[in-house]
GUKOLVO-620489 format. One line per 5 residues: number of its first residue (from 1); their letters; for each residue x, y, z of C-alpha. Coordinates in steps of 0.02 Angstrom, whole numbers. Example, Ala and Ser with C-alpha at 12.3 -4.5 7.8 and 13.67 -1.06 7.14 Angstrom:
<vogus>
1 = AS = 615:-225:390; 684:-53:357
</vogus>
This chain:
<vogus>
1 = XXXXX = -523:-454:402; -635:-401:231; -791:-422:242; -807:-557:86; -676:-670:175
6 = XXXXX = -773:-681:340; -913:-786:276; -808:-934:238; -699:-1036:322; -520:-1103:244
11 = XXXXX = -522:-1250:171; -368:-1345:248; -402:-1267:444; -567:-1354:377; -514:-1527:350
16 = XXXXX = -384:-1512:521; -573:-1513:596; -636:-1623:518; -463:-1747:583; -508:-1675:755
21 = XXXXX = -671:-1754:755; -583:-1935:699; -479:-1915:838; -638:-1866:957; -686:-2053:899
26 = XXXXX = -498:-2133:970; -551:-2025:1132; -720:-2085:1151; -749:-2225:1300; -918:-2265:1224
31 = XXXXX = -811:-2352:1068; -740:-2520:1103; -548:-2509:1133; -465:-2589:995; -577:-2490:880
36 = XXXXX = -530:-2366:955; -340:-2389:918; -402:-2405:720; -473:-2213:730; -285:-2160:801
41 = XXXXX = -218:-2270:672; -335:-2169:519; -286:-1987:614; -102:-2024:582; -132:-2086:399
46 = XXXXX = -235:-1932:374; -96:-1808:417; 35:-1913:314; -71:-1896:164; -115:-1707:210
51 = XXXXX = 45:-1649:209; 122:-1752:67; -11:-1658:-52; -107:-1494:47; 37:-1420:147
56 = XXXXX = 171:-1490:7; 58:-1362:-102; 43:-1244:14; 252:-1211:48; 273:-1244:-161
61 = XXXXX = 184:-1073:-146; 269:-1014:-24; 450:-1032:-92; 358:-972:-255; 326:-830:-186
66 = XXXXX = 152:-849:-219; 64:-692:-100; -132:-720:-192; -240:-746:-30; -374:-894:-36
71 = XXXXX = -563:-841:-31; -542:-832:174; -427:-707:152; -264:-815:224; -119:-810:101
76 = XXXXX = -3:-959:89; 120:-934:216; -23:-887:351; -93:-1060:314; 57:-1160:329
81 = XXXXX = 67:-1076:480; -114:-1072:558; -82:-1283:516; 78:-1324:602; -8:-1221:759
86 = XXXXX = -168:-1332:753; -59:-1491:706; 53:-1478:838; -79:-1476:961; -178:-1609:873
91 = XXXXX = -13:-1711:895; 6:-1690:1062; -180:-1719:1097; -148:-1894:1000; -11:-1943:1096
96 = XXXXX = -101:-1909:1259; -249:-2031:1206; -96:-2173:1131; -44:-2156:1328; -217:-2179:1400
101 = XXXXX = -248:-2316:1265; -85:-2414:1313; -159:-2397:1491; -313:-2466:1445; -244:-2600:1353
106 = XXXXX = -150:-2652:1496; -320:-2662:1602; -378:-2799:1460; -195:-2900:1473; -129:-2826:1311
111 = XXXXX = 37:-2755:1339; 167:-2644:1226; 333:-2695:1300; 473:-2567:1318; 646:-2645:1304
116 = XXXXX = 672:-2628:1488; 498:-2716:1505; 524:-2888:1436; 560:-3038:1561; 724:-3169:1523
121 = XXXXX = 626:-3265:1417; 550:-3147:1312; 718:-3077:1294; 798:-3233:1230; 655:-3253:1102
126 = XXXXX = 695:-3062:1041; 862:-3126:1034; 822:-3276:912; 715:-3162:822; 831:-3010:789
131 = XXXXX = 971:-3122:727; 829:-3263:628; 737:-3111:547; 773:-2949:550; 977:-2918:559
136 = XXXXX = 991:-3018:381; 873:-2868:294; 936:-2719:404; 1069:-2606:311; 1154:-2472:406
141 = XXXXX = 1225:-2326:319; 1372:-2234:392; 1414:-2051:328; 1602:-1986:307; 1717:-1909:151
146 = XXXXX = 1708:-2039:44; 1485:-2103:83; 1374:-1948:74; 1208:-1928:181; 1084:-2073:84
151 = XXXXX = 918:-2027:-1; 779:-2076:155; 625:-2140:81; 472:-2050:102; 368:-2099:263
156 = XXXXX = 511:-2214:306; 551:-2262:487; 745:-2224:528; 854:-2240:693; 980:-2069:676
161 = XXXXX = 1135:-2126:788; 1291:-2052:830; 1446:-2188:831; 1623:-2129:897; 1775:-2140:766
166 = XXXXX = 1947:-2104:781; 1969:-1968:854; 1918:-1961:1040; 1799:-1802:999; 1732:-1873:818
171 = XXXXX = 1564:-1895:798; 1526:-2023:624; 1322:-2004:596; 1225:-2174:558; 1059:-2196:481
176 = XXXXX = 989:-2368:494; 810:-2394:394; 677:-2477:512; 627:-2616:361; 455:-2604:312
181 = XXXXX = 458:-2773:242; 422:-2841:411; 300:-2828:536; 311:-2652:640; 214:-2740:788
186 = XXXXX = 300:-2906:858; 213:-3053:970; 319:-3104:1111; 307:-3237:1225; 171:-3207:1364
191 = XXXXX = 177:-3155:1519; 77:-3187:1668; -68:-3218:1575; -30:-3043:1475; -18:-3036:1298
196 = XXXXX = 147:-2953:1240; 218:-2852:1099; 361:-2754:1052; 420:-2626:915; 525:-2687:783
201 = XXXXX = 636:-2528:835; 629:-2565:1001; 707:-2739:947; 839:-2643:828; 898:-2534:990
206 = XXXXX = 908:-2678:1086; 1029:-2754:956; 1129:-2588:891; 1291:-2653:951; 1270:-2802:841
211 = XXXXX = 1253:-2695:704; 1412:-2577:740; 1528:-2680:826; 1672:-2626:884; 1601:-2432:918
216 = XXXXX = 1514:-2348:1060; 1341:-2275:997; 1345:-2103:1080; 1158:-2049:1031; 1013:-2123:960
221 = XXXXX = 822:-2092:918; 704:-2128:767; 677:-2015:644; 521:-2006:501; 532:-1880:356
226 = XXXXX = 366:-1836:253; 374:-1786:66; 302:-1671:-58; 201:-1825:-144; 114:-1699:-252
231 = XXXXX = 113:-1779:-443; 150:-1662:-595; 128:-1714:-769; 149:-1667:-917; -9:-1745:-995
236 = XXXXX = -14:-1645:-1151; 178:-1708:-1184; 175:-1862:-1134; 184:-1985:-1267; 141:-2136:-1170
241 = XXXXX = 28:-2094:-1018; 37:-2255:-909; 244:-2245:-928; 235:-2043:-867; 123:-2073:-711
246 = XXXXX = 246:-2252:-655; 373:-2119:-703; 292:-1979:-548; 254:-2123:-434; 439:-2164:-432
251 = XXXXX = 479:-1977:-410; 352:-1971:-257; 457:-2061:-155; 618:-1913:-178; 512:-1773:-167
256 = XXXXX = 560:-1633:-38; 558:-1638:133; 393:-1564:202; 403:-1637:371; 524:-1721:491
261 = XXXXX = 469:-1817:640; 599:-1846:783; 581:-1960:939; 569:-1866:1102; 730:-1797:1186
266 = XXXXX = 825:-1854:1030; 1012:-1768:1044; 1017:-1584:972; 1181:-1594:865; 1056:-1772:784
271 = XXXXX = 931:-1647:760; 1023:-1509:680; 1104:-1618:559; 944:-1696:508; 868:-1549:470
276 = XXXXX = 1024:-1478:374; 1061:-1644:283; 876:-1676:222; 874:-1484:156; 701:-1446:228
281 = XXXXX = 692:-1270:232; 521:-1276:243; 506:-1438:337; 416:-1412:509; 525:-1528:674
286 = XXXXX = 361:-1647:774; 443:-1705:935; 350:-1855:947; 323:-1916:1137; 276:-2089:1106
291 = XXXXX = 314:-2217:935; 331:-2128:810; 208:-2186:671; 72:-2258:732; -27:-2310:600
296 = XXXXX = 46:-2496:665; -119:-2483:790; -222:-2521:679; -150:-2709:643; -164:-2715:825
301 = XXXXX = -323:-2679:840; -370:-2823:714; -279:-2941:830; -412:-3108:831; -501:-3125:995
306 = XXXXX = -556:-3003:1098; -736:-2999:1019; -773:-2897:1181; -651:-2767:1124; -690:-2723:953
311 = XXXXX = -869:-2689:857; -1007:-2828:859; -985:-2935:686; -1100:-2838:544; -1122:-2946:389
316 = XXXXX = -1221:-2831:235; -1362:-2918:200; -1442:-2973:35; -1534:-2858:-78; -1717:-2915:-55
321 = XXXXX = -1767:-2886:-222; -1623:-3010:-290; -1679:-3123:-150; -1861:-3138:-247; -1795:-3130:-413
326 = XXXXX = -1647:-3252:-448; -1605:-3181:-605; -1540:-3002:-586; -1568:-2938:-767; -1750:-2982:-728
331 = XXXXX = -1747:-2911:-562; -1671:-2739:-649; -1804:-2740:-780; -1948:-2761:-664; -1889:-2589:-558
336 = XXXXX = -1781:-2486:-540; -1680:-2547:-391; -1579:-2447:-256; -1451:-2509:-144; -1371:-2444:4
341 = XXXXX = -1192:-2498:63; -1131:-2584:170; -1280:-2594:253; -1330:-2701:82; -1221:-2789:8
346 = XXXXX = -1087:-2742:-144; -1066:-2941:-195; -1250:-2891:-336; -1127:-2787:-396; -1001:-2905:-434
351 = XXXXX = -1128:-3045:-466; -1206:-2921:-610; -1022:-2911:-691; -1001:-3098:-663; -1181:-3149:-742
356 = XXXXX = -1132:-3037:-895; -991:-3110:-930; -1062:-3305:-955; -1221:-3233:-1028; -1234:-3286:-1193
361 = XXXXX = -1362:-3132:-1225; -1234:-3015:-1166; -1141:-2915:-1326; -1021:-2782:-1221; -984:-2720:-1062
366 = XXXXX = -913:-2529:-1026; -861:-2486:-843; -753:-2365:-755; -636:-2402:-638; -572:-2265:-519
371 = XXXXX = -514:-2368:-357; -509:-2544:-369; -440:-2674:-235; -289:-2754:-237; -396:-2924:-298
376 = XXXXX = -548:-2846:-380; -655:-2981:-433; -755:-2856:-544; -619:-2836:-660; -581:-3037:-641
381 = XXXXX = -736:-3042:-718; -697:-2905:-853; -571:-3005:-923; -686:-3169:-928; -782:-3064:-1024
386 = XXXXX = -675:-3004:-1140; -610:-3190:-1142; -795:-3274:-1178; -780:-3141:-1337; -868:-2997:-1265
391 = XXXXX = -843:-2830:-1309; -770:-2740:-1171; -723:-2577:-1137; -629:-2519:-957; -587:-2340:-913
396 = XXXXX = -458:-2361:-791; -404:-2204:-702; -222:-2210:-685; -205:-2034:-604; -319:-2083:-441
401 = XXXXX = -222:-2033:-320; -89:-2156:-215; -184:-2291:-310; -101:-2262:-483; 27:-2420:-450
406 = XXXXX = -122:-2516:-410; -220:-2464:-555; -67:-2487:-685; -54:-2663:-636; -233:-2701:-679
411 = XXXXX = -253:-2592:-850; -83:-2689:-923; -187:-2854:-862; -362:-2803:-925; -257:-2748:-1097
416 = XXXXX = -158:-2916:-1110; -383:-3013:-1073; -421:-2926:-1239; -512:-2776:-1151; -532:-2598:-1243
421 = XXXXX = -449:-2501:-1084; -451:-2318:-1089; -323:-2209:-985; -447:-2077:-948; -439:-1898:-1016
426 = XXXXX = -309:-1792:-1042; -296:-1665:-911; -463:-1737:-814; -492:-1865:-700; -625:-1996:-748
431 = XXXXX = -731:-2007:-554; -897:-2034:-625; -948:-2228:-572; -1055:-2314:-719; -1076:-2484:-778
436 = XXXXX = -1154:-2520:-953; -1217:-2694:-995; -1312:-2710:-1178; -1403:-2879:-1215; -1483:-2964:-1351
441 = XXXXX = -1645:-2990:-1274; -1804:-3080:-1374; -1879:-2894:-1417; -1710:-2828:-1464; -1562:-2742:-1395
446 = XXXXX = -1588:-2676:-1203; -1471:-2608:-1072; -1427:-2618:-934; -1342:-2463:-804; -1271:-2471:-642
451 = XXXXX = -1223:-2301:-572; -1155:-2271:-368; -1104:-2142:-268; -934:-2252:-230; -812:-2341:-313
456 = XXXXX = -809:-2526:-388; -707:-2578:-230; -747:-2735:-151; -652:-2729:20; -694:-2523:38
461 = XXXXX = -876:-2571:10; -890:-2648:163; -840:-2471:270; -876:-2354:163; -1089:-2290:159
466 = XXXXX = -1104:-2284:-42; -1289:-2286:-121; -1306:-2382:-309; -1454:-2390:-432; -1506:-2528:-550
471 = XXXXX = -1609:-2486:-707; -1646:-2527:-879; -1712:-2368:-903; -1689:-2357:-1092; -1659:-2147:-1081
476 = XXXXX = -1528:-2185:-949; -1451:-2327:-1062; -1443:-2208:-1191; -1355:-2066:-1099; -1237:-2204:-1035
481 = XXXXX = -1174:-2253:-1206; -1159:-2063:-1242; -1022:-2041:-1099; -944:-2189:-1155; -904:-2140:-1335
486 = XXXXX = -860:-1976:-1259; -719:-2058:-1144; -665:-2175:-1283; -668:-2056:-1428; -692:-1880:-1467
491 = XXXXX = -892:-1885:-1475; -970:-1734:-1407; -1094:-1749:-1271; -1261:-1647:-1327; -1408:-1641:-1225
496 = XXXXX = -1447:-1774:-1134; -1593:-1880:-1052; -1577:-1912:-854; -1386:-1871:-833; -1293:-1737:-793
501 = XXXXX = -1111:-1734:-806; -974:-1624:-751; -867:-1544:-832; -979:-1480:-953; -1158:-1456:-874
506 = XXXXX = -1160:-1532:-674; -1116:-1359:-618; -1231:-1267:-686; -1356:-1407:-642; -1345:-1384:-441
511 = XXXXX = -1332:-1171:-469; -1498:-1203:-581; -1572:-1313:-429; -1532:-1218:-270; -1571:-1040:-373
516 = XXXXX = -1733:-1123:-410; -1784:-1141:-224; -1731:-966:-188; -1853:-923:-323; -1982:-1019:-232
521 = XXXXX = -1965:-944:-59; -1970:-766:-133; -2131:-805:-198; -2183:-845:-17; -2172:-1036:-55
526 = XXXXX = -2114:-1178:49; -1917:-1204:11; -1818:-1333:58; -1629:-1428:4; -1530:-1559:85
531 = XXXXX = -1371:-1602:38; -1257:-1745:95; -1066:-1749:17; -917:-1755:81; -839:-1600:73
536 = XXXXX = -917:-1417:36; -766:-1309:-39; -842:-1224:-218; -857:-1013:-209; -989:-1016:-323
541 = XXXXX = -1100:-1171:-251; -1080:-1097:-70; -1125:-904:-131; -1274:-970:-182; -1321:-1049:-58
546 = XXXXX = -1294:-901:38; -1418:-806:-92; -1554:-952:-57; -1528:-938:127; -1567:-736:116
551 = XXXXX = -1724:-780:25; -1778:-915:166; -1746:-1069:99; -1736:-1193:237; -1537:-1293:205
556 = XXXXX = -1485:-1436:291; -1314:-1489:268; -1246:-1672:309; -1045:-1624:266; -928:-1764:326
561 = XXXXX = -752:-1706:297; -713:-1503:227; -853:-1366:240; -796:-1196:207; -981:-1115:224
566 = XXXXX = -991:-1027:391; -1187:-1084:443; -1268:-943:557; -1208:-791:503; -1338:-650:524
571 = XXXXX = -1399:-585:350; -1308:-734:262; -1331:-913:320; -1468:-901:457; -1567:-1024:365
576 = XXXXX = -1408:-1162:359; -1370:-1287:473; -1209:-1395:446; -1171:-1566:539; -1034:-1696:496
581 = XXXXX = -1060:-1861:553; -910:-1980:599; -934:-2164:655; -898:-2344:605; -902:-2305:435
586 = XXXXX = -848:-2164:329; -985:-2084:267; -938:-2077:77; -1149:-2069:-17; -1187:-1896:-102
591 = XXXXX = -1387:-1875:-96; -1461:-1701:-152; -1644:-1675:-105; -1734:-1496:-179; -1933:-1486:-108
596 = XXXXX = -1956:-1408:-298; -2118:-1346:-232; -2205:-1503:-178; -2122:-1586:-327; -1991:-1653:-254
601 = XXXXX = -1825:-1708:-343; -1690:-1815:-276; -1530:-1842:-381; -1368:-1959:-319; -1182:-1907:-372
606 = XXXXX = -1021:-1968:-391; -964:-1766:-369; -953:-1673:-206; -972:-1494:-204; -790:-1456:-233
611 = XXXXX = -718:-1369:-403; -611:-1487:-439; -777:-1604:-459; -873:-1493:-540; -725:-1410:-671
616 = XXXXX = -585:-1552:-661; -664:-1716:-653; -797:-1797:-748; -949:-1858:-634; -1108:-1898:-658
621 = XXXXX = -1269:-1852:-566; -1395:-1937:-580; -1614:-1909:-527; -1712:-2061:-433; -1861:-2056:-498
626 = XXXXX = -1944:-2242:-418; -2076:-2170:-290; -2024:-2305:-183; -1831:-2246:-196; -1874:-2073:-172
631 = XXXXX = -1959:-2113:-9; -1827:-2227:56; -1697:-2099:13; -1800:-1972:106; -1816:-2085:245
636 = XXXXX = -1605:-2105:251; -1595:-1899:259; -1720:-1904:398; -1621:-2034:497; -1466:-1928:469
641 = XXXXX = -1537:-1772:517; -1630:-1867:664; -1449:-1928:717; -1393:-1883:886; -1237:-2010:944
646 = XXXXX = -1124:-1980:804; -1170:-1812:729; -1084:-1639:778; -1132:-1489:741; -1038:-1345:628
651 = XXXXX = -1014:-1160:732; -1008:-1016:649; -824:-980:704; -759:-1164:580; -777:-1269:767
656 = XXXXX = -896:-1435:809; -987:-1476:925; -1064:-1632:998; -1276:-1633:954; -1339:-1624:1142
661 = XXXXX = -1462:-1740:1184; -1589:-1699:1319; -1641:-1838:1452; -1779:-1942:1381; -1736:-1919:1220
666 = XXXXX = -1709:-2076:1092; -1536:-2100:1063; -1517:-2111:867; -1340:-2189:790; -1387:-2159:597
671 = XXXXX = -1261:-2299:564; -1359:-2419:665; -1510:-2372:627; -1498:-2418:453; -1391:-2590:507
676 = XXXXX = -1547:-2636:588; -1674:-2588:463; -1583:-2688:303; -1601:-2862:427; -1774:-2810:446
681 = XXXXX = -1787:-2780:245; -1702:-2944:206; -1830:-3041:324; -1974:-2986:264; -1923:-3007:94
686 = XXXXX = -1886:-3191:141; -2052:-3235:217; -2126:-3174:43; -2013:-3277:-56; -2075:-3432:60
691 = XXXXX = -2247:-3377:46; -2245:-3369:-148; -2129:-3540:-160; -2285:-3622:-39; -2428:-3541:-105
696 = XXXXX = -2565:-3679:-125; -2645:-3695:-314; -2822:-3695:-306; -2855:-3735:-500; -2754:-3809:-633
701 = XX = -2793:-3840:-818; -2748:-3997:-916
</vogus>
């Protein structure tokens, strides 16, 4: 291999890695069991959405002819098949831990039945509940002259069967959907003392004759197709934006076969005439020794009881400074005030939307929206607002990925509340995450920013680790209202104050910052950057680190998901070390630290180091300048550095490996750590409030 392709590591054997280590997590005894069904669960969800967009790009290529090689020197067709080596393994290894789960589950008296499994009564109560419930939804689709082969819907679960006809030799092929409309995991009856479930195929199998009567079923075995789930459009042409995307979101569903996942020892002629009938070419066979699907663990998992099974109860804990101050616009305007999630919790965040739309002070509210839940009370509270007369502007990002349906449904509602909703920009996504409120305060007009490394989610706020900031910084308020008349009208963004924002400056920001430090540490100074994103992928951003590196700047990466730096190298990356941390929660914050010669700067981001953040999106970074911040965001890098449970470490040849920790040595779980410390935080910042609410007063005037 070249030279210039050895010092970096492909970006989707990268992320295959990086699903490795979630899996790691489903293996590991040390997590409780049913949690540990919920990381097999997110491995399979991973690889659905991995090759509905990365490989579905990949073979696009492919049949495109496309022969450019990436910057690792592996063209298109070498990728998809380096992946379908790696994810055939990766299947089998996941598999192999469903088995030892099941087994485990079994110790604890929780039981998946097999149809062979279940005792008289529990058959009888399948019975009721095949006929009661499913049969009336099922509809089975026979193929001959006169009904072609039906269009199977993306990530559907199918039973393939083989019924006999007419002829004493004819074989008619049957597709029956699995319906998603009902629960994949069913309760039965229990069973000496065991608690019992079954598969809703499972029950379909049981019941096939009921569905063909009057046939013999010759072969049978389920059958899961993914598709290319890749949106194109046409934003330039498209007249109407919101109609175009619900227009690709339909077409998502047809797209082209990219993968086809059969039960084990499924009939050969079933196979063969999948594969021809669905057309994929391309489309790589899984022989799937186990259900097929499993993402259904993960409502097991969540099953109630079992407290000994899953992850002590963690509640986020107040902010302490809103717990001394009541009122959070005078809370904001006293500091600057930094908050880490979920450790902390999101509800200020809501509660700051909430307040601002009953204030009477408050004139207008601007916000983007990237990912929002499916009953956000943020944007409940946007259209209050907009209600109570406010003026109120919402970028809603329709093109955020598998949460455009989502995100349709709210703009048309924020739209019908009175709300000034934006659609983003054309041909960029809008990832940047910024709340504006401006009030008419006693000495005149002041506002009021929130800016986070996550998204305005509720429910994700509570698993993913996100850092916001609170200020009234009037600088930052003004840069604030500059980004928003860029992204509601065609104002140009000039210089600005605190922020930097990509496209048109971030990138040129970080080369600025890390050249800076090599600068420094050729001049024989002390040189230091730590970064923490979640994915490492930009040429340009990792060259120069490479160029800082050579000049003996000290880097400490904290990458979660994709790094395509090679750490270690000889000559190049000596001075880099790489580890990913995987745990309870996804580890989603974006902190950049630069020493800066003793003058140390610490900026948060919405942007990882990725091009499409840095040329295709707009994001914000953004510096914390609050002593106290700074130190407590030092103080989080430490902890992550320090952490030796849940971090690995990144090889030089793209591999990880466990941190080893020697005997005597304190066992550090970052995650925990910082569980801990926010109920210490919240206590003390009680026992003040009780202090100054009993303080005695030792003179009065009349």
């Amino acid at each position: 291999m070249d030279n210039k392709y050895e010092n970096f590591i492909n970006r989707e054997l990268s992320w295959l890695e990086f699903n490795k280590r979630v899996l790691e997590e489903a293996a590991d005894t040390t997590n409780p069991l049913l949690e540990r069904l919920k990381f097999l669960s997110i491995v399979n969800s991973n690889l659905d959405e991995f090759f509905m967009i990365r490989v579905a790009s990949l073979i696009e290529q492919v049949q495109a002819n496309f022969n450019k090689v990436d910057f690792a020197g592996l063209s298109s067709s070498e990728q998809v098949k380096k992946i379908t080596e790696k994810v055939h393994k990766m299947v089998y290894e996941q598999y192999d831990i469903y088995k030892n789960l099941k087994s485990e589950l079994k110790n604890e008296h929780i039981v998946i039945l097999k149809p062979g499994d279940v005792s008289d009564d529990q058959r009888e109560f399948i019975n009721v509940y095949f006929h009661s419930k499913i049969y009336p939804v099922l509809t089975p689709m026979v193929v001959d002259n006169s009904r072609p082969f039906p269009l199977i819907l993306n990530k559907s679960l199918n039973i393939a069967l083989f019924i006999d006809g007419k002829e004493e030799e004819e074989n008619i092929f049957a597709t029956v959907q699995v319906p998603s409309v009902l629960g994949r995991i069913v309760e039965l009856p229990k069973y000496n003392d065991d608690k019992c479930f079954i598969l809703l195929e499972d029950i379909i199998k049981m019941h096939i004759n009921d569905i063909f009567i009057g046939h013999n079923i010759k072969a049978m075995g389920c059958y899961r197709i993914t598709r290319n789930a890749d949106l194109s459009i046409d934003e330039e042409g498209a007249e109407d934006l919101l109609e175009a995307i619900q227009q690709s979101v339909k077409n998502r569903k047809w797209g082209e076969a990219i993968r086809i996942e059969i039960e084990h020892d499924m009939d050969d002629r079933l196979i063969e005439l999948l594969n021809e009938e669905l057309e994929a070419s391309f489309g790589e066979i899984y022989d799937i020794k186990g259900p097929i699907d499993i993402t259904f663990l993960s409502k097991l998992g969540s099953i109630e009881g079992y407290d000994n099974l899953k992850y002590p109860n963690f509640n986020s804990v107040p902010v302490p400074e809103f717990i001394v101050q009541e009122n959070i616009f005078d809370a904001i305007s006293k500091n600057d005030i930094l908050v880490h999630h979920p450790y902390q919790t999101f509800q200020c965040v809501v509660d700051l939307v909430k307040m601002a739309a009953r204030d009477p002070k408050v004139l207008a509210i601007k916000q983007t929206l990237y990912r929002v839940s499916g009953n956000s009370p943020i944007v409940k509270a946007l259209m209050e607002a907009a209600e109570n007369g406010k003026q109120v502007t919402v970028l809603v990002e329709l093109k955020a990925r598998f949460d455009e349906e989502n995100n349709i449904i709210w703009a048309r509602r924020l739209e019908k509340a009175g709300c000034h909703v934006i659609y983003g920009l054309v041909g960029l996504k809008t990832h940047g995450k910024i709340l504006l409120i401006v009030r008419n305060e006693d000495d005149g007009i002041k506002r009021y920013v929130h800016m986070g490394t996550g998204n305005y989610n509720d429910v994700t706020a509570n698993f993913y680790t996100d850092i916001g900031l609170f200020t009234s910084n009037p600088y930052v308020g003004e840069d604030a209202s500059s980004l928003f008349n860029m992204l509601s009208g065609y104002s140009m963004i000039n210089e600005m104050n605190k922020l930097y924002i990509a496209p048109s400056g971030l990138r040129k920001k970080f080369i600025s910052l890390i050249k800076r430090e090599e600068d420094n540490a050729k001049c024989g100074k002390k040189a230091n950057i730590i970064a923490k994103i979640n994915s490492l992928v930009d040429k340009q951003i990792i060259e120069a680190l490479y160029d800082a590196s050579k000049a003996g700047v000290k880097i400490q990466l904290i990458v979660r998901g994709i790094c395509c730096l090679r750490p270690g190298l000889k000559g190049v990356s000596e001075n880099i070390t790489v580890i990913s941390i995987v745990g309870r929660f996804l580890e989603h914050s974006r902190i950049f630290y630069f020493y800066n010669d003793s003058n140390e700067e610490i900026y948060l981001s919405s942007a990882d180091w990725m091009n499409r953040n840095l040329d295709r999106r707009v994001e914000i970074l953004f510096p914390i300048e609050d002593e106290e911040n700074k130190h407590r965001i030092k103080q989080f890098l430490n902890v992550y550095l320090s952490d030796n449970v849940k971090a690995r470490i990144l090889n030089s040849d793209g591999t990880y490996s466990r941190v080893t920790c020697n005997d005597g040595d304190e066992m550090i779980n970052s995650q925990e750590y910082f569980s801990k410390k926010a109920i210490k935080q919240v206590k003390k910042a009680k026992k003040q409030e009780n202090q100054q609410k009993f303080t005695p007063v030792t003179s009065f005037k009349i």
